[in-house]
C-alpha positions in Angstrom: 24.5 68.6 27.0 21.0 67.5 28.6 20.1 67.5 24.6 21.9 64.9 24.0 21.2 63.2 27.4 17.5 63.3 26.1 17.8 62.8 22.4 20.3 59.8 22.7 17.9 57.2 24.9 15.2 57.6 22.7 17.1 57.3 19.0 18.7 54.4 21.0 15.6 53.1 21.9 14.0 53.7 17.9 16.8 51.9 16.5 16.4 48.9 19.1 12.6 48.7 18.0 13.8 49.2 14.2 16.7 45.8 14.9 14.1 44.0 16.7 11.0 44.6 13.6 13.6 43.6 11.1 14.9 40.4 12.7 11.5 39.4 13.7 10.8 39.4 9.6 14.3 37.7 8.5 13.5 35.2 10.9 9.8 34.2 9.4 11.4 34.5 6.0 13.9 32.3 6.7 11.4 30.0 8.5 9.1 29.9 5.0 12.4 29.9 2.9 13.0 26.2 5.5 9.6 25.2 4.6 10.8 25.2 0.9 13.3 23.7 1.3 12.2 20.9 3.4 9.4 20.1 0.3 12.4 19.9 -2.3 14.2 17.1 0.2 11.3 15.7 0.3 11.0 15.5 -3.8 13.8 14.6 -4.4 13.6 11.6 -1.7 10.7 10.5 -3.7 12.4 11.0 -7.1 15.4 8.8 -6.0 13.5 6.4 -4.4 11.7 5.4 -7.4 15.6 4.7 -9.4 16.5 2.7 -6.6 15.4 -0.4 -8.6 17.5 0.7 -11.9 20.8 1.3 -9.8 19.8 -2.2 -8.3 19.8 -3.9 -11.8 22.8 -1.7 -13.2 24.6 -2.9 -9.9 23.5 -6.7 -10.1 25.1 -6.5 -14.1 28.0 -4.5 -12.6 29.0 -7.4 -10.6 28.3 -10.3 -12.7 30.5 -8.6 -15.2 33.0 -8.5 -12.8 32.6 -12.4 -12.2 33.1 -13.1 -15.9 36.3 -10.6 -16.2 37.6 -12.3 -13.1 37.0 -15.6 -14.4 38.5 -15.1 -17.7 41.7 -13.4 -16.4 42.1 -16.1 -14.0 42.1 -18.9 -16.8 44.3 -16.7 -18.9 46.9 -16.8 -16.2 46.9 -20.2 -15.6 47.6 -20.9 -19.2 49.9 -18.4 -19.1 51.7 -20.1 -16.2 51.5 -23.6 -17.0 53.1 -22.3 -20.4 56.0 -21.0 -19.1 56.1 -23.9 -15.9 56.1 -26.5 -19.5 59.2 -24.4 -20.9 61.0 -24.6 -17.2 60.7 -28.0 -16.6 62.0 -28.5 -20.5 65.0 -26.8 -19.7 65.5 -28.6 -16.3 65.3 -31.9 -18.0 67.8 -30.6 -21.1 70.3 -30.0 -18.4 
């Protein structure tokens, strides 16, 4: 019984050092791993920052696209509606 009163503190204490020596390396791995990272953001920032212009002129053409659609559709319903407002009031007078 005093063997294991002896022999359990200090396997205790070996595997404590053991825990502490492998988080102390996960943590500067994952501190360099970070590091990595944080320069591939930054890439990227820089790579997206230069299309900005391009999605500026595909959005400008986007929109003035739109306009003309708009436009058009709008004309196409008021002849639309004025031909069938003609037919109405041809029907009102026939009566």
């Amino acid at each position: 019984m005093e063997f294991l009163n002896v022999i359990l503190p200090v396997l205790l204490y070996i595997f404590g050092i053991i825990l502490l020596i492998v988080l102390i390396i996960l943590g500067i791995r994952s501190i360099q791993i970070l590091e990595r990272i944080d320069r591939l953001v930054g890439d990227m920032e820089k790579k997206v920052g230069s299309l900005n212009g391009l999605f500026t002129i595909i959005d400008r053409t986007t929109d003035g696209f739109a306009i003309i659609t708009d436009r058009f559709v709008s004309m196409a319903m008021n002849a639309i509606s004025r031909l069938f407002n003609k037919k109405n009031k041809e029907e009102d007078n026939n009566e």
